[in-house]
Structure formats: C-alpha cells, structure tokens
C-alpha positions in Angstrom: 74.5 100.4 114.8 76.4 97.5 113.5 77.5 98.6 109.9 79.7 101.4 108.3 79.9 102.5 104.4 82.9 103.5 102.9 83.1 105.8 99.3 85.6 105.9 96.7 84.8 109.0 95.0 87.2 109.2 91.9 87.6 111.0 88.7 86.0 108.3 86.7 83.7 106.7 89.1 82.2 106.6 92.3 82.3 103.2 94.5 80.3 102.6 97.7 80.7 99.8 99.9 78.8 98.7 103.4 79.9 96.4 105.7 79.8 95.2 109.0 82.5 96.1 111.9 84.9 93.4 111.0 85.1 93.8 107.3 82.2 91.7 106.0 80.9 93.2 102.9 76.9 93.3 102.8 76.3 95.7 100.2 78.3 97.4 96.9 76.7 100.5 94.4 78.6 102.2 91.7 78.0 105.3 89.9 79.6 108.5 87.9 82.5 110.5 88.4 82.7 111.8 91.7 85.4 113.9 91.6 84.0 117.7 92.9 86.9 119.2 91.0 86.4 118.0 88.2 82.5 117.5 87.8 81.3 120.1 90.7 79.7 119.3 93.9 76.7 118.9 93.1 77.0 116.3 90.6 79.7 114.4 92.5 77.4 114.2 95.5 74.2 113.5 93.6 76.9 110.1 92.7 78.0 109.2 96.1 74.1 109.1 96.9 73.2 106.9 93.9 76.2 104.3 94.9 75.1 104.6 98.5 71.6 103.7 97.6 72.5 100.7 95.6 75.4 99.5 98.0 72.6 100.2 100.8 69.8 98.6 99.1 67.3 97.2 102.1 69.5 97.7 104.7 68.3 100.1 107.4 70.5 103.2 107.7 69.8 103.5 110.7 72.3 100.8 111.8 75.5 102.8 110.0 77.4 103.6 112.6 80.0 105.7 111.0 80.7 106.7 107.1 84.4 107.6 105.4 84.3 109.4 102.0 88.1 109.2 100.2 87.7 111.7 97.2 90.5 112.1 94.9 92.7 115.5 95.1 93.1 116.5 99.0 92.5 120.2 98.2 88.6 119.3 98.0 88.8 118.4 101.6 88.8 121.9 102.9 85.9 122.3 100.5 83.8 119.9 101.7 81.3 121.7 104.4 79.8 122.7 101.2 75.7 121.5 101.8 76.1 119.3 98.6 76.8 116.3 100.4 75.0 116.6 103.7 72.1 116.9 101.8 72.7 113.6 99.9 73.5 112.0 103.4 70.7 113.2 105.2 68.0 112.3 101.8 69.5 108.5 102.4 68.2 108.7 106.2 71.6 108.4 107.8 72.8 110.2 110.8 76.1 108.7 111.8 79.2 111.2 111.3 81.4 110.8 108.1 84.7 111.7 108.0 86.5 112.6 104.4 89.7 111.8 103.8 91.8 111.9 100.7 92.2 108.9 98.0 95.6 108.2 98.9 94.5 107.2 102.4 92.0 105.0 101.5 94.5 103.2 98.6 96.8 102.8 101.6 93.8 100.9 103.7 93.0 99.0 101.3 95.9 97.2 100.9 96.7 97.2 104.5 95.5 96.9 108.0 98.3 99.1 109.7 97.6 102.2 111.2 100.8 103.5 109.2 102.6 102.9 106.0 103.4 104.2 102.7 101.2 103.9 99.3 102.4 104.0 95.8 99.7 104.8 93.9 100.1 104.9 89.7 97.0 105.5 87.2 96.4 108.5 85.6 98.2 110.3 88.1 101.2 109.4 90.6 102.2 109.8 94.0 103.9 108.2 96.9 102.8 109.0 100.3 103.4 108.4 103.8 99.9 107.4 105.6 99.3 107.6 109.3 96.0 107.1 110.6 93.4 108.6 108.6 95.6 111.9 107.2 98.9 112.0 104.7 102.2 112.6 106.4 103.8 113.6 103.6 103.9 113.3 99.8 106.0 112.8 96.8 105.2 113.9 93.3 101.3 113.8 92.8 102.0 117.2 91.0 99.7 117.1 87.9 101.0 116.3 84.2 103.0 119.1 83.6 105.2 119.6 86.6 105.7 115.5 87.8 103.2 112.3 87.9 106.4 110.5 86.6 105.7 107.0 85.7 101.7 107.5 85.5 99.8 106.7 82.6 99.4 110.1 81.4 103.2 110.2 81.6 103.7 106.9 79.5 100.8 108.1 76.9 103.4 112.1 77.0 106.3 109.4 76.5 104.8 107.4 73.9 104.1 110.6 71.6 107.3 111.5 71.6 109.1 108.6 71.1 106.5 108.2 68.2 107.4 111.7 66.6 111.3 111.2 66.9 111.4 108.0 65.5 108.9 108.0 62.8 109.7 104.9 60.7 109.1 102.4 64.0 106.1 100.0 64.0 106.0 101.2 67.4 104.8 104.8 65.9 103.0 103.2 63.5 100.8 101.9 65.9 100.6 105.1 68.1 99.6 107.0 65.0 97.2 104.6 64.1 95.3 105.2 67.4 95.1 108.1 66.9 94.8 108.7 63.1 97.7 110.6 62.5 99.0 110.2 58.6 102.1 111.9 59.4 104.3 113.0 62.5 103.0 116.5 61.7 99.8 115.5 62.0 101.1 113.5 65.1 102.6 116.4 66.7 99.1 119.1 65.8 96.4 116.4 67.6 99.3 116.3 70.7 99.2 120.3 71.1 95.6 119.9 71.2 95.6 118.0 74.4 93.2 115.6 74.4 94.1 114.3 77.9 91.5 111.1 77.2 93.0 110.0 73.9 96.6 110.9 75.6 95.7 108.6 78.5 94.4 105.7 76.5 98.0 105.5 74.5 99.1 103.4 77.8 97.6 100.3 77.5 98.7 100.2 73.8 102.2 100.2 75.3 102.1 98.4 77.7 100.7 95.8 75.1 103.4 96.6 73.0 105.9 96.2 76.1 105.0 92.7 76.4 105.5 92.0 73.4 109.2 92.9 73.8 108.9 96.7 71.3 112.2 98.1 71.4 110.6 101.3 71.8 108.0 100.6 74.3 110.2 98.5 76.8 112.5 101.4 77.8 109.3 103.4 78.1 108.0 101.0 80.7 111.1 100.7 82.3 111.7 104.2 83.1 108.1 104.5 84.4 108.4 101.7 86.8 112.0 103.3 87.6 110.4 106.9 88.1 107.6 105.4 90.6 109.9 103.9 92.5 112.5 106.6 93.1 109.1 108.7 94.0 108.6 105.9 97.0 112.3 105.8 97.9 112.2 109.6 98.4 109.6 109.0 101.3 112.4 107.5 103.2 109.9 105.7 105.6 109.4 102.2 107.3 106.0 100.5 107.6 103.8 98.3 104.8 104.0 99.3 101.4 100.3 99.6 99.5 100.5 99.4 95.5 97.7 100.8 94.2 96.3 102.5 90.9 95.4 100.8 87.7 99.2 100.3 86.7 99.7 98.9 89.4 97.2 97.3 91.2 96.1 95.3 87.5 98.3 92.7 85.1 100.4 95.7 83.9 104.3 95.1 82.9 104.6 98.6 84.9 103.9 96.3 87.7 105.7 93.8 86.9 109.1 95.9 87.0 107.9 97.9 89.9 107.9 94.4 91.6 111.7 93.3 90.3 113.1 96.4 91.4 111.6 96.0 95.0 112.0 92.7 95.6 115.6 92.7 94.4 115.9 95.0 97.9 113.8 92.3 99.8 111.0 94.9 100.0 107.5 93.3 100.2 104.3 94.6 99.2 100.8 94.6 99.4 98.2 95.4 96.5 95.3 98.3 97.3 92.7 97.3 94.7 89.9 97.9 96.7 90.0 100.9 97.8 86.0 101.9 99.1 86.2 98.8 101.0 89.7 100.6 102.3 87.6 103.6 103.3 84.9 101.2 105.2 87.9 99.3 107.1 88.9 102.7 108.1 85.3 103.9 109.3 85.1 100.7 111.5 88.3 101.2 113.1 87.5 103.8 115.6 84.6 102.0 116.5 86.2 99.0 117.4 
C-alpha cells in the first residue's frame, strides 16, 4: 500500500488526485459539484466516485493506503457517516480509511508543508483561518454573503451593483448594466433584488478587468477587497506560513496583486494554495510517513 488519493470536493467541481507517499502525482479525475449542501449527498458522492475513477484509472486500489476528502463548508463534516459515500468508496474497491476534513485545511496544505499555519482563502466566499494539523483552530469571517465574506467575489459583484446604481452616468455602470442587460438603474436595481447569485458572482472578473485598466470606480472597489481580506487575516493574530488560496487569489487577479503590496510592505511572505486535492493527498500521506 504505496499510494494515497486526496479529493477536493467544492461547490463547482470535484477534483481527485493519487499519488504516491512522497507527493508524486500518478493519477488526476474531475467531475461535478461536490458540495453535499448544495447538491445533496448523493449526487456529491456519485462525483467524488467519478473523479476517483478517472484519477484512479488502472491503478490497483488495493495499494491506497489512506484517502482525505476536503469538502467545502465544515458543517457537512458531522454529516458525513451518511452511507452516500461509503458506498461510492467501497463500489471503487478501496478499503483504506479516509478521513474528511474541511476545504480550508486542504487550501492550507496545498500551499504548504507545515503542520501549522494560516490560509487566506478568497473566491466566492472568504475566510482566514488558523490550521493545525488536519482540523481549523479558529476562523475569521467565512460568514456567507449577507453577514461578512468581505473582499470575496460575491462581495466585489454586491459592490459593483451599487456603485453602478449610485453613479449611473459612469462607463464603469455602463458596463455593469450591459452584463447584465439593465436599460436603466431601475431596471439595475429589480434584476439585483432578484438575486441571481451566478450573474452577481460573474460581475468580478468584469471588475477586476476594469481595475486593471485603471476605472475610477473599479480601483477603490479592488482596493477595499484586498484591504478587507487582509484585516480578516490580521485578526487571526497567529505566527506560522501563510497559504493564499481561492480564485482571487491564487489566479492573475489585481485583488492579488494588492493583497501582495499590503503584506509585503510588512515583510510578510507567502505561499500560493492552487492545488488544493493534491493538498488533501499530501495530508493523507503524512501520517503514514
């Protein structure tokens, strides 16, 4: 038993990785959304056991040793005896233990090969969290749209909108409208109320486009974002590696880039999490070794 599989089961997609003890990657599958609260456990197992199968593919499962699953959202964890999953697990043949942590652990592991540390983590969410081991010491912000994620993308998409609305006569709202296909700031403001979180959430990349490009409305938006996720990680008032990880942070993004001034303006270095079910295989191997 010389190999160990790690799963990132997010709300978009579902990563599976399988390696050997020291890190080397022999096998990678992909599949849906493998988020239970969001798409049920059924479904979010039936896509940890596609990804597994590809990311598998001729190896013998026999010779997994040991399996981590990092789902995003730790309330799911105390959910997860459900027999969903060991179903899945025991369809692919394997019989090794697997432990399931939460995404923020395995963001944090993927960026970094100390037992202990803290993660920044910015997407469609936020949070900054102290890691130790294979559980979350403690947390700041990851509190959902309407009570925090400050500096996320759903926050700079909530941001955009209402910069847009209050300053109408900008081409900066004249390009959030026209993603949206609002004629009017009225019209603007009755598709917002709706909610469309996935139209909301794809507003970011428009700004951070229009960011780059120096917008006088855009920029500030940026800035506070990267000055928001920050102040999350300074409130964990912790030593240890820093992990950046999320798409705002982990990709080109100019939320990045003034995540990075601020920090290294204190000396602070980081590391990047981008990989984050090859985070939860280095974690599966490290009790074993």
């Amino acid at each position: 038993m010389d190999l160990v599989v790690g799963v990132d089961a997010g709300g978009t997609s579902t990563r599976a990785v399988v390696t050997t003890l020291d890190g080397r990657p022999l096998g990678r599958g992909s599949a849906g959304p493998g988020n239970p609260l969001t798409v049920g456990f059924e479904a979010a197992a039936d896509a940890m056991g596609s990804a597994l199968r590809d990311a598998l593919g001729s190896l013998p499962p026999a010779r997994v040793a040991r399996g981590v699953l990092g789902i995003a959202g730790t309330s799911c964890l105390t959910a997860y005896d459900g027999p969903a999953y060991t179903k899945i697990w025991n369809v692919l043949g394997l019989r090794c233990p697997m432990v399931v942590v939460g995404d923020v652990v395995t963001a944090f592991a993927a960026g970094s090969s100390s037992p202990s540390g803290a993660v920044l983590i910015a997407g469609t969410g936020a949070i900054a969290a102290q890691v130790s081991g294979e559980s979350v010491v403690r947390t700041v912000d990851g509190n959902g749209w309407l009570l925090g994620d400050c500096g996320s993308g759903r926050w700079i998409g909530l941001a955009a909108l209402r910069s847009a609305v209050s300053q109408w006569s900008t081409p900066f709202a004249a390009a959030i409208a026209g993603q949206v296909g609002a004629p009017s700031a009225d019209a603007l403001v009755a598709w917002a109320q709706r909610l469309p979180f996935a139209e909301i959430d794809a507003l970011t990349p428009l700004v951070c486009s229009l960011a780059r490009d120096a917008d006088p409305v855009a920029r500030p938006i940026i800035s506070a974002a990267a000055a928001a996720l920050v102040h999350s990680l300074d409130e964990l008032h912790t030593d240890g590696p820093i992990v950046l990880a999320g798409s705002l942070l982990s990709q080109d993004t100019p939320v990045r880039d003034e995540v990075h001034t601020i920090l290294q303006a204190r000396h602070i270095k980081t590391t990047t999490g981008a990989d984050p079910a090859a985070g939860a295989a280095r974690l599966a191997a490290r009790s074993l070794c």
